[in-house]
KOLSE-802185 format. One record per residue (C-alpha): residue in three letters; chain; y negated, x negated, z negated. Coordinates in nm, 3 decimals. Example, Ala and Ser with C-alpha at 12.3 -4.5 7.8 and 13.67 -1.06 7.14 Angstrom:
<torses>
- Ala A 0.450 -1.230 -0.780
- Ser A 0.106 -1.367 -0.714
</torses>
This chain:
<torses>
- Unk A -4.425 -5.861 -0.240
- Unk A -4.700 -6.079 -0.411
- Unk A -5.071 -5.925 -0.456
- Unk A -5.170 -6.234 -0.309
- Unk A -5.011 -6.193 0.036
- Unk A -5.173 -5.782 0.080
- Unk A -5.523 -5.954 -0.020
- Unk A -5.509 -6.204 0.252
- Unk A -5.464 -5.934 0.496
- Unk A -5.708 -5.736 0.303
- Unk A -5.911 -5.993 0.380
- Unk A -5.891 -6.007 0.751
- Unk A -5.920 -5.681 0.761
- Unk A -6.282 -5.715 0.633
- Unk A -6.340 -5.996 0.856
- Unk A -6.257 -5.760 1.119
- Unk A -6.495 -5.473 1.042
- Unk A -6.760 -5.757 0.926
- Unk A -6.773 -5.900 1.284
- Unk A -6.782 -5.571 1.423
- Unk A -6.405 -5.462 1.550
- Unk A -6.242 -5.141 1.464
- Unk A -5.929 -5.230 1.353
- Unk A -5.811 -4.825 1.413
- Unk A -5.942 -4.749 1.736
- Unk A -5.899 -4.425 1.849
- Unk A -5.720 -4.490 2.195
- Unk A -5.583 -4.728 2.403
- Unk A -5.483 -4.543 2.794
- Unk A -5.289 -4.701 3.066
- Unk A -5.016 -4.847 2.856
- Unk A -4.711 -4.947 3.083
- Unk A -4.389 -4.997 2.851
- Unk A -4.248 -5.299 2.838
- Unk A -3.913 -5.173 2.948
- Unk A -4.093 -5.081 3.265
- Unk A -4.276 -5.423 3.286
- Unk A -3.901 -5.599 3.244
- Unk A -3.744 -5.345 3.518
- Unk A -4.007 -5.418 3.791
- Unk A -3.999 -5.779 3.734
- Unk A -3.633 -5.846 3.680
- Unk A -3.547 -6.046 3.989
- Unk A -3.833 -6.262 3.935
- Unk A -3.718 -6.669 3.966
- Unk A -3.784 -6.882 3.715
- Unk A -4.083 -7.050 3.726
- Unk A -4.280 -6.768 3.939
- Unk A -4.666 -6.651 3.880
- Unk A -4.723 -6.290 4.037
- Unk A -5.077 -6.148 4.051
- Unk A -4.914 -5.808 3.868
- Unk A -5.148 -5.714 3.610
- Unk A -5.066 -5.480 3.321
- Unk A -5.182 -5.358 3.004
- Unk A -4.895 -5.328 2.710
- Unk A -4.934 -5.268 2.384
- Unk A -4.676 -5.271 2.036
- Unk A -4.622 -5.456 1.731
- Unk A -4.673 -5.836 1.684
- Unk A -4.323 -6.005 1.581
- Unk A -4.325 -6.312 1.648
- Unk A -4.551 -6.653 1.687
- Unk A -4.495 -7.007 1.849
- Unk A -4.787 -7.221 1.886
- Unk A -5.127 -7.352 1.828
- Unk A -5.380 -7.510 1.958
- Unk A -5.427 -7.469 2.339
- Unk A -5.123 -7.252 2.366
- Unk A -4.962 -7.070 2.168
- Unk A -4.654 -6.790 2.255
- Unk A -4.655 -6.457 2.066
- Unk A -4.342 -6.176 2.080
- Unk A -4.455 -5.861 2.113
- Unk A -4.250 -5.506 2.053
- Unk A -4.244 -5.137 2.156
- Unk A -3.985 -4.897 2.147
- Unk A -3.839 -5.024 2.474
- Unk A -3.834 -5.375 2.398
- Unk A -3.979 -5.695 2.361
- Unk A -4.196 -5.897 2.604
- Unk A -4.349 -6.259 2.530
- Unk A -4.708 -6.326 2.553
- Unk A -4.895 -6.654 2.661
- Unk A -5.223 -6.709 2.501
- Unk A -5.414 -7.008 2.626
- Unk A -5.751 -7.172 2.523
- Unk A -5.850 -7.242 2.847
- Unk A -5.833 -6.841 2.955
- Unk A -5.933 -6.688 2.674
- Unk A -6.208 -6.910 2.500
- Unk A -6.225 -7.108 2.147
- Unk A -6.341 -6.755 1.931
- Unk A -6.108 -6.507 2.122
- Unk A -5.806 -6.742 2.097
- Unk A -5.876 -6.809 1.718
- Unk A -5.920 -6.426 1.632
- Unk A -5.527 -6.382 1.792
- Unk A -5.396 -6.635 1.597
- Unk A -5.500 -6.488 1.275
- Unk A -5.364 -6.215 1.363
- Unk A -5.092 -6.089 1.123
- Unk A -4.720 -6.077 1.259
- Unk A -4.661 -5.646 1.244
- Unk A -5.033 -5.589 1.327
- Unk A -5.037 -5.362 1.659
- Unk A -5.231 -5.503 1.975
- Unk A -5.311 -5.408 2.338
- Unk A -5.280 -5.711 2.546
- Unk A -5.405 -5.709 2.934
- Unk A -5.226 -5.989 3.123
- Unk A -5.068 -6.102 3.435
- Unk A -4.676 -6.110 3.462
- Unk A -4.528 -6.480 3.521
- Unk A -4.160 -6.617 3.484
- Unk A -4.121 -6.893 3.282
- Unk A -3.967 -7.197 3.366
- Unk A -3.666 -7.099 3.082
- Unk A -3.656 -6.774 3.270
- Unk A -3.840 -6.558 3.054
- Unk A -4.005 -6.250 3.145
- Unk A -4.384 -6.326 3.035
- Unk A -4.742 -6.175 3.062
- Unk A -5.071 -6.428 3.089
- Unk A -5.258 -6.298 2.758
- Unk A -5.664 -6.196 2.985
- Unk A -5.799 -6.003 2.691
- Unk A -5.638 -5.858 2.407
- Unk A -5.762 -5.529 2.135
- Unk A -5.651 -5.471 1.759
- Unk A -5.484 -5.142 1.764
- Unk A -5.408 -5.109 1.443
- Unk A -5.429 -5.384 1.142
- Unk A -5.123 -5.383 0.922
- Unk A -5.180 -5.442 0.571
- Unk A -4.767 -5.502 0.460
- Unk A -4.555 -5.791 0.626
- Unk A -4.283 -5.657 0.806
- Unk A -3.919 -5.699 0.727
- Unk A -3.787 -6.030 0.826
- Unk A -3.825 -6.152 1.150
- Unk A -3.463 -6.282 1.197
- Unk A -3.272 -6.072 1.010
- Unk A -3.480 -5.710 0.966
- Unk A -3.376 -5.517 0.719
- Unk A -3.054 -5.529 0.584
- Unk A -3.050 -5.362 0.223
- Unk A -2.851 -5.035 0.331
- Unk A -3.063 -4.763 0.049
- Unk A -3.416 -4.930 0.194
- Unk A -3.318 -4.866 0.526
- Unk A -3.254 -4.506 0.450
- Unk A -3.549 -4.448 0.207
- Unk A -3.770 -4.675 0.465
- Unk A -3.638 -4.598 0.752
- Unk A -3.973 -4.681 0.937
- Unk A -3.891 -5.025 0.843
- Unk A -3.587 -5.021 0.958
- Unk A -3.683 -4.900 1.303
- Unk A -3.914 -5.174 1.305
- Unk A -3.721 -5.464 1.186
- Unk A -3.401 -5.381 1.349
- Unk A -3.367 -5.278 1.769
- Unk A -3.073 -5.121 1.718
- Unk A -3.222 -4.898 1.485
- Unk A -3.452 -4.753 1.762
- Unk A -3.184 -4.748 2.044
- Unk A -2.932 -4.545 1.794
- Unk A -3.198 -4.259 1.734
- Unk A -3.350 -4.275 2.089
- Unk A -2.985 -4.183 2.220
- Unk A -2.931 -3.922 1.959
- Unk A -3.224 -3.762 2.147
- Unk A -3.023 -3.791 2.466
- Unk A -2.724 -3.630 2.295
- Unk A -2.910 -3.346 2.272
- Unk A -3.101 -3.337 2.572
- Unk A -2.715 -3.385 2.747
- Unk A -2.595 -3.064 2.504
- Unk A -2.917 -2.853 2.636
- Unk A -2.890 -2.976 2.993
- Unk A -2.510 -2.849 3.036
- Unk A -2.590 -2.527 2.853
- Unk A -2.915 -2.452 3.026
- Unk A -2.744 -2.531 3.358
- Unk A -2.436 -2.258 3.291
- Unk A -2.711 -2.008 3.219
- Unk A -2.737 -1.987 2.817
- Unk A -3.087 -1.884 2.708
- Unk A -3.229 -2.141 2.441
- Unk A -3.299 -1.889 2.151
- Unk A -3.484 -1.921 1.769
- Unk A -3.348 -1.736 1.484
- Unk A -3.519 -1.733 1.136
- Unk A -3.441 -2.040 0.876
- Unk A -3.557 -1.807 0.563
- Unk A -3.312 -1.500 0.561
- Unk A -3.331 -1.235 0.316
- Unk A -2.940 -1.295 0.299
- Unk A -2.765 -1.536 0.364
- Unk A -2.418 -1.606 0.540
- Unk A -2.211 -1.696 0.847
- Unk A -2.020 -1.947 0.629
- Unk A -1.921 -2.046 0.305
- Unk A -2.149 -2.236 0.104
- Unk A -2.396 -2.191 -0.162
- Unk A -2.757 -2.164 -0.021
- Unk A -3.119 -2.325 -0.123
- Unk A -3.320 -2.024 -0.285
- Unk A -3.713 -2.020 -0.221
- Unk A -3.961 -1.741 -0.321
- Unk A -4.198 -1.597 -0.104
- Unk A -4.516 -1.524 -0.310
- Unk A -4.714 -1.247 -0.082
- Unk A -4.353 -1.044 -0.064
- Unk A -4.241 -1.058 -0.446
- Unk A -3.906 -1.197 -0.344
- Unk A -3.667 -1.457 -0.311
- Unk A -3.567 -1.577 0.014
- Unk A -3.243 -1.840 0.139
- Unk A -3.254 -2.111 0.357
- Unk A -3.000 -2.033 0.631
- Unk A -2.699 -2.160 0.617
- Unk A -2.576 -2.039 1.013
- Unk A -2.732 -1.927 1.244
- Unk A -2.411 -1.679 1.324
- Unk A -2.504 -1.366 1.208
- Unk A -2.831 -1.340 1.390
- Unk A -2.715 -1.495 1.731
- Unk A -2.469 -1.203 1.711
- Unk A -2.732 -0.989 1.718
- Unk A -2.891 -1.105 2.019
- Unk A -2.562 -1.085 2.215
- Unk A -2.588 -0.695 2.110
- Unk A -2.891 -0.668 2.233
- Unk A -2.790 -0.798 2.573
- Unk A -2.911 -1.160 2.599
- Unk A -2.521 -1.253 2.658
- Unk A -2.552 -1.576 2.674
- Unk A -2.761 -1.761 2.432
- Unk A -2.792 -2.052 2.173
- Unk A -2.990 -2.253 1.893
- Unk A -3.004 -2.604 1.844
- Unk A -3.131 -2.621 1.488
- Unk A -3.129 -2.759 1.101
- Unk A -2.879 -2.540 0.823
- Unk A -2.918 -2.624 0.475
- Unk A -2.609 -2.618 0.263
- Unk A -2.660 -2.643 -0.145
- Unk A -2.364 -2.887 -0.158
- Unk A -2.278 -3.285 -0.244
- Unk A -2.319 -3.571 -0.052
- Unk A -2.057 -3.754 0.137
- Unk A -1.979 -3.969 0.436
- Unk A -2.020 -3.679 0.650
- Unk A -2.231 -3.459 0.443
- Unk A -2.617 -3.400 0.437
- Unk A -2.760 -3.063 0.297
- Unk A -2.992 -3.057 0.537
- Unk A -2.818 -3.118 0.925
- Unk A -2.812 -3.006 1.279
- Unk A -2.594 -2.780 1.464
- Unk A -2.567 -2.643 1.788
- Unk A -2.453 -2.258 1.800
- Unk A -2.382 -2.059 2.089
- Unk A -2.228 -1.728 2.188
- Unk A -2.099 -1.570 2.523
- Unk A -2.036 -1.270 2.616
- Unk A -1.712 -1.129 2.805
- Unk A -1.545 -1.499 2.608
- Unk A -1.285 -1.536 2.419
- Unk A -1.203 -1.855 2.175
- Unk A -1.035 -2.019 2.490
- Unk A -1.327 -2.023 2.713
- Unk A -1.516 -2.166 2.422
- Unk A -1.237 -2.441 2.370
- Unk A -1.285 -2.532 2.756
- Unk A -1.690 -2.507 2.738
- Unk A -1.640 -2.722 2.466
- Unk A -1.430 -3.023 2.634
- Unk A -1.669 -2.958 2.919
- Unk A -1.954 -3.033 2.723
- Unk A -1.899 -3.298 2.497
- Unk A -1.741 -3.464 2.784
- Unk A -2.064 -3.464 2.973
- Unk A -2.217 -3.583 2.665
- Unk A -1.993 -3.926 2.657
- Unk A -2.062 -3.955 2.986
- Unk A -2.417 -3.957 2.977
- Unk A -2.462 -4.196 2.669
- Unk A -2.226 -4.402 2.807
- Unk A -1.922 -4.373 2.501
- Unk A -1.701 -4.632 2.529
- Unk A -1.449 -4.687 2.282
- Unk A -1.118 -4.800 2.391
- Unk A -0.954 -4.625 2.127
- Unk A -1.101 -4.291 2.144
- Unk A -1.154 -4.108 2.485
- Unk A -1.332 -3.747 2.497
- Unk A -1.152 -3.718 2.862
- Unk A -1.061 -3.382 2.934
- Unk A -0.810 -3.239 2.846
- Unk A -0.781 -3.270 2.473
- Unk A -0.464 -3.261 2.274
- Unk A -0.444 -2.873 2.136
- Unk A -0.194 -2.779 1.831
- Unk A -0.217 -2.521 1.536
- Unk A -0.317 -2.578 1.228
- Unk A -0.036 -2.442 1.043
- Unk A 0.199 -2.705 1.259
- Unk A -0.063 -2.967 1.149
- Unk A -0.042 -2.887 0.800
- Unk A 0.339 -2.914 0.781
- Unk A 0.406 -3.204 1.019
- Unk A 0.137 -3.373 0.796
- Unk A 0.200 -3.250 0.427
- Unk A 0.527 -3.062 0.431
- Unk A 0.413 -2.768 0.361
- Unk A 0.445 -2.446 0.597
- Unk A 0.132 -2.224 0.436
- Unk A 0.227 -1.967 0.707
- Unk A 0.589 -1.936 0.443
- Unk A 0.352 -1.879 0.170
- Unk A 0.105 -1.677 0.196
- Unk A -0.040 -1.596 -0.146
- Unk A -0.103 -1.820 -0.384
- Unk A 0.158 -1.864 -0.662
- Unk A 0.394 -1.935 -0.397
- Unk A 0.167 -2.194 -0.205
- Unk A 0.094 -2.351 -0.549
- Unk A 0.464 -2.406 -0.563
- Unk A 0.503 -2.535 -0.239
- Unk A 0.250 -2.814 -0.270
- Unk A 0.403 -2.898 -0.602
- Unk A 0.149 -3.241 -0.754
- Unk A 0.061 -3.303 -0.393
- Unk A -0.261 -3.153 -0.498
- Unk A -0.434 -3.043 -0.759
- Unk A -0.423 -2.674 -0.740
- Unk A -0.612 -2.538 -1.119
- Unk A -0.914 -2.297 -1.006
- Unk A -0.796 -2.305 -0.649
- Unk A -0.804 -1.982 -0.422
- Unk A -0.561 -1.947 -0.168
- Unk A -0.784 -2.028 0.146
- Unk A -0.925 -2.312 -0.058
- Unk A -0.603 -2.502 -0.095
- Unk A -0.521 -2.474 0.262
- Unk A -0.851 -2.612 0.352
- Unk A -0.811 -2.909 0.110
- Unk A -0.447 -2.939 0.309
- Unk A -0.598 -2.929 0.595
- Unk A -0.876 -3.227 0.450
- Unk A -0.686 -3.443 0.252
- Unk A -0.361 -3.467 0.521
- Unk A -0.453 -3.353 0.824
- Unk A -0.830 -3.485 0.925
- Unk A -0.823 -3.807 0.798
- Unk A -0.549 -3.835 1.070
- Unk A -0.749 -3.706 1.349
- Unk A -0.893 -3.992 1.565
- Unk A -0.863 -3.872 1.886
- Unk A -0.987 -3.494 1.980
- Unk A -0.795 -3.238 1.894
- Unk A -0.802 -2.874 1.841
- Unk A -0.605 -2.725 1.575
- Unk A -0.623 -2.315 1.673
- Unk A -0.466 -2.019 1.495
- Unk A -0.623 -2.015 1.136
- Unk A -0.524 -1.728 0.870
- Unk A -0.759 -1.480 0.843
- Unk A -0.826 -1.573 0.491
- Unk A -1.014 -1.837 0.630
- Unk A -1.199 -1.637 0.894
- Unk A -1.344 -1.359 0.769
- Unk A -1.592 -1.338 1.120
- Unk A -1.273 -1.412 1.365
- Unk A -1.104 -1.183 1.610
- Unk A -0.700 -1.097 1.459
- Unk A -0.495 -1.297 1.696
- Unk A -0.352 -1.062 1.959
- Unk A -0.048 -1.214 1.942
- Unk A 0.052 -1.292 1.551
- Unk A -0.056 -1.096 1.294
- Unk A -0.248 -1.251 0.958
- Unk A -0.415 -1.496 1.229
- Unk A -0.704 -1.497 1.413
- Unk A -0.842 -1.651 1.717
- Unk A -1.022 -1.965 1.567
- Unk A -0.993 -2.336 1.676
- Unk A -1.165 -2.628 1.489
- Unk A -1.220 -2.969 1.690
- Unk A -1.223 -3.302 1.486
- Unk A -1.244 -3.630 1.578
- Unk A -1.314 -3.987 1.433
- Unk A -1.127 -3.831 1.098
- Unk A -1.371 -3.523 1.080
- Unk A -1.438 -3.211 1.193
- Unk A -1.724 -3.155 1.465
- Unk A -1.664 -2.798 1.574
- Unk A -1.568 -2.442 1.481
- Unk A -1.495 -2.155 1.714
- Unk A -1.382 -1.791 1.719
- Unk A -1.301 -1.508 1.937
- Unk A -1.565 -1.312 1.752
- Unk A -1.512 -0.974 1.547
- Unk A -1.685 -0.721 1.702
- Unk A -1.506 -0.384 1.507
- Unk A -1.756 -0.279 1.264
- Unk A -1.523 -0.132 1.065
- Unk A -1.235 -0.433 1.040
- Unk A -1.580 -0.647 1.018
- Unk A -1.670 -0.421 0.684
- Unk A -1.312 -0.509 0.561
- Unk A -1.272 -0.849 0.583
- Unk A -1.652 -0.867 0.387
- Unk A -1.520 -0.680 0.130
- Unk A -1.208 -0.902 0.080
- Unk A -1.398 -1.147 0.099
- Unk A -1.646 -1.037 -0.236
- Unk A -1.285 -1.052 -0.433
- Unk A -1.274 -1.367 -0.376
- Unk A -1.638 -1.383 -0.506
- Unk A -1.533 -1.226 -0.854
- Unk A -1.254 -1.470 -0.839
- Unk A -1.457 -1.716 -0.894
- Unk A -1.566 -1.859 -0.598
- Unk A -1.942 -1.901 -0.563
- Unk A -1.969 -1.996 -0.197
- Unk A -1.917 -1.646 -0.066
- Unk A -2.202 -1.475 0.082
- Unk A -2.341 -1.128 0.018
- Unk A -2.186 -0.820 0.240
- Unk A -2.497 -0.797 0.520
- Unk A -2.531 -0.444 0.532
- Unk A -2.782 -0.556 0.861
- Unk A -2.484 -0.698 1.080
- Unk A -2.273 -0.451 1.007
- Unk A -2.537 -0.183 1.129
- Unk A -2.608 -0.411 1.465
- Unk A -2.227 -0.396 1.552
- Unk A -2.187 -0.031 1.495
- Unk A -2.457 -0.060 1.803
- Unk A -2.108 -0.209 2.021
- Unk A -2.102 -0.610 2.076
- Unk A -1.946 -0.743 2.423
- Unk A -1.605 -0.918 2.369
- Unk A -1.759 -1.245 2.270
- Unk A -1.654 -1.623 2.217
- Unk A -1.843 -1.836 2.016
- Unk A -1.883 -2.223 1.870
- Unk A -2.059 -2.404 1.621
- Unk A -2.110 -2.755 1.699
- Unk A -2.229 -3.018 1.431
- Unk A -2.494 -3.242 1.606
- Unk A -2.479 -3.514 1.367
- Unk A -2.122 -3.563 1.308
- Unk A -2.117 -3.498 1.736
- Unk A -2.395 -3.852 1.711
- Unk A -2.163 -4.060 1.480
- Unk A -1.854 -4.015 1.723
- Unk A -2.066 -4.121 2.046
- Unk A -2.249 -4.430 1.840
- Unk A -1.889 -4.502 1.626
- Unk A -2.138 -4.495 1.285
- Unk A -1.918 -4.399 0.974
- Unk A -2.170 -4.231 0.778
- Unk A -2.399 -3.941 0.878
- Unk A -2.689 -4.139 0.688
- Unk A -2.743 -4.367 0.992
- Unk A -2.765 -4.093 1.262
- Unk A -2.979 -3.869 0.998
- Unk A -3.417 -4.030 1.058
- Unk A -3.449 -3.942 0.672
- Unk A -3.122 -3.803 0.464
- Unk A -3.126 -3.671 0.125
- Unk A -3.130 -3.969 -0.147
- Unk A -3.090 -3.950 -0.521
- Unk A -3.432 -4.067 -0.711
</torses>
């Protein structure tokens, strides 16, 4: 961007304050949206004046004209509307101070609403007000922004050179107004847990460490909210949830953003079956109400449901329930993979992600993990060295984890300390034994069911975006 171009608006901008005009005013009330403008007009005929008078306001993008008349684009976040500004209405000075106006400068236009003969939606420019005097072009007109890492890095110029920008991230909020509707309406109580925890855990994954100066101590972003939720259904809430941001110390990917959002809830008097049904239930209304519609992917009830041992062998070969410690699984998968530093529940997850997910378009839930893998899941009551878990992928990635949850203090206590062997192992994404949890279920937890629910991954499959980048306002970006 040549100096020369930010001194010519530079310069208006002076020519602005010289001749009196705020170009920052504080306020501008009894703005009607233009999406509103468009809906109460839409059956208008071409060709038709109306005496409807509104006042809209956005961002200038584009211009047509001079002279007498002259046609101007305006947008805001619902759309775009074009103005009519004409000599005749708005006199020699006021016409020539909109004309030099700056395409991406924001202005409040008063008008009246007209068809025109092309059969396009306009407002009659009466009087107009600089809201706001940009002092950087905007990204091109035609084409907005198209470099992928500025989009990401500037992603307010993305939302204002491309629409579809602005439409993606306005129905990611509806996502999650959908997700709080259904739970709020089955009687979940919207809860907030803390995001600096003294330990850390509910997962596996190495945290972000901060240091609280007035305690003398080091502190870890959370990395679940699991542990504390559980709490809560102790105490007696029952049913609650948190719609929030974990922060995982890990790489980057496709579907990977240390910092993301995820839905948790937990019910009391559940088991990992209810959950699997609330779960359908949910998402379900969620397609419905942004309107998903891909031909090849349907989140109709009911899903297909397998195990993830049969997935593993129908997809690699390789029966992991046949070997369950780790020379013998080592042998099993033979150069398949490569196994060097690899635990046993490590190389069936990397089964499970190299085989197995890339395969799963449509949803599915794969229930029935090992309890190496679950160290807060209910044993199965049915076959031992399982436990009641199901994960839920779609698009080729996963989007959910549930469990019958452990609520014996004692087996609870056990599976932690199994789980610090590991640790000594090697493996630096187990969490610390949380002497705290274990004292809140020695108080007695319900029989509970409970789900963890990526938000952003749960955004990609309803939008059909292949990276969690565009569904993230501002991911994490090497310098």
């Amino acid at each position: 961007m040549s100096d020369d171009l930010l001194a010519v608006r530079r310069a208006k901008l002076e020519r602005l304050r010289a001749d009196g005009i705020d170009p920052f005013p504080h306020a501008y009330p009894g703005v009607t949206p233009i999406g509103g403008v468009r809906a109460a007009h839409a059956e208008l005929a071409p060709g038709t004046n109306t005496d409807s008078s509104y006042r809209v306001a956005g961002r200038l993008h584009a211009r047509r004209g001079q002279g007498r008349m002259a046609f101007l684009d305006l947008d805001d976040r619902s759309g775009r509307l074009q103005l009519q500004a004409k000599l005749d209405v708005l006199g020699a000075a006021r016409m020539e101070r909109l004309l030099e106006l700056d395409l991406g400068d924001l202005v409040g236009v008063d008008g009246t609403v007209f068809m025109s003969r092309r059969g396009e939606l306009s407002v009659r420019v009466d009087d107009f007000t600089v809201l706001a005097k940009s002092l950087r072009p905007p990204p091109e007109k035609h084409h907005g922004l198209q470099d992928v890492e500025q989009r990401f890095r500037r992603r307010e110029l993305d939302l204002i050179g491309n629409p579809e920008a602005r439409e993606l991230f306005v129905l990611r909020a509806r996502v999650i107004t959908a997700v709080r509707a259904a739970l709020d309406a089955d009687g979940f109580v919207e809860v907030e847990t803390p995001v600096l925890q003294p330990l850390y855990g509910g997962g596996m994954a190495r945290p972000f460490v901060t240091h609280h100066n007035a305690l003398g101590r080091d502190l870890y972003l959370r990395i679940a909210t699991e542990l504390y939720l559980k709490r809560l259904i102790v105490g007696g809430l029952e049913r609650v949830y948190e719609l929030g941001k974990d922060f995982r110390n890990e790489g980057v990917s496709f579907k990977h953003n240390p910092e993301f959002t995820v839905l948790e809830w937990y019910e009391a008097y559940a088991d990992v079956y209810d959950a699997a049904d609330r779960l359908e239930a949910l998402v379900g209304a969620v397609a419905r109400a942004v309107g998903h519609a891909d031909p090849d992917v349907s989140f109709t009830e009911p899903w297909r449901r397998t195990t993830l041992a049969g997935a593993i062998l129908e997809a690699s070969g390789v029966d992991i329930l046949a070997h369950r410690d780790r020379p013998s699984l080592v042998t099993a998968i033979g150069d398949r993979l490569a196994t060097a530093d690899r635990n046993w529940p490590q190389l069936v997850d990397d089964l499970l992600s190299k085989f197995v997910e890339p395969e799963l378009q449509q949803p599915t839930l794969l229930f029935d993990y090992p309890v190496e893998l679950s160290p807060l899941a209910k044993d199965h009551r049915e076959h031992p060295g399982l436990t009641e878990r199901f994960e839920m992928f779609a698009y080729g990635m996963e989007l959910a984890n549930a469990f019958t949850e452990l609520n014996d203090p004692d087996v609870q206590r056990e599976r932690f300390e199994a789980q610090l062997r590991f640790e000594q192992g090697g493996d630096d994404e187990t969490p610390p034994l949380d002497e705290g949890f274990l004292l809140a279920l020695e108080q007695g937890m319900p029989p509970t069911g409970g789900l963890g629910l990526g938000i952003d991954r749960l955004v990609m499959a309803m939008t059909g975006k292949r990276s969690i980048r565009e569904v993230v306002l501002f991911p994490a970006m090497r310098d």
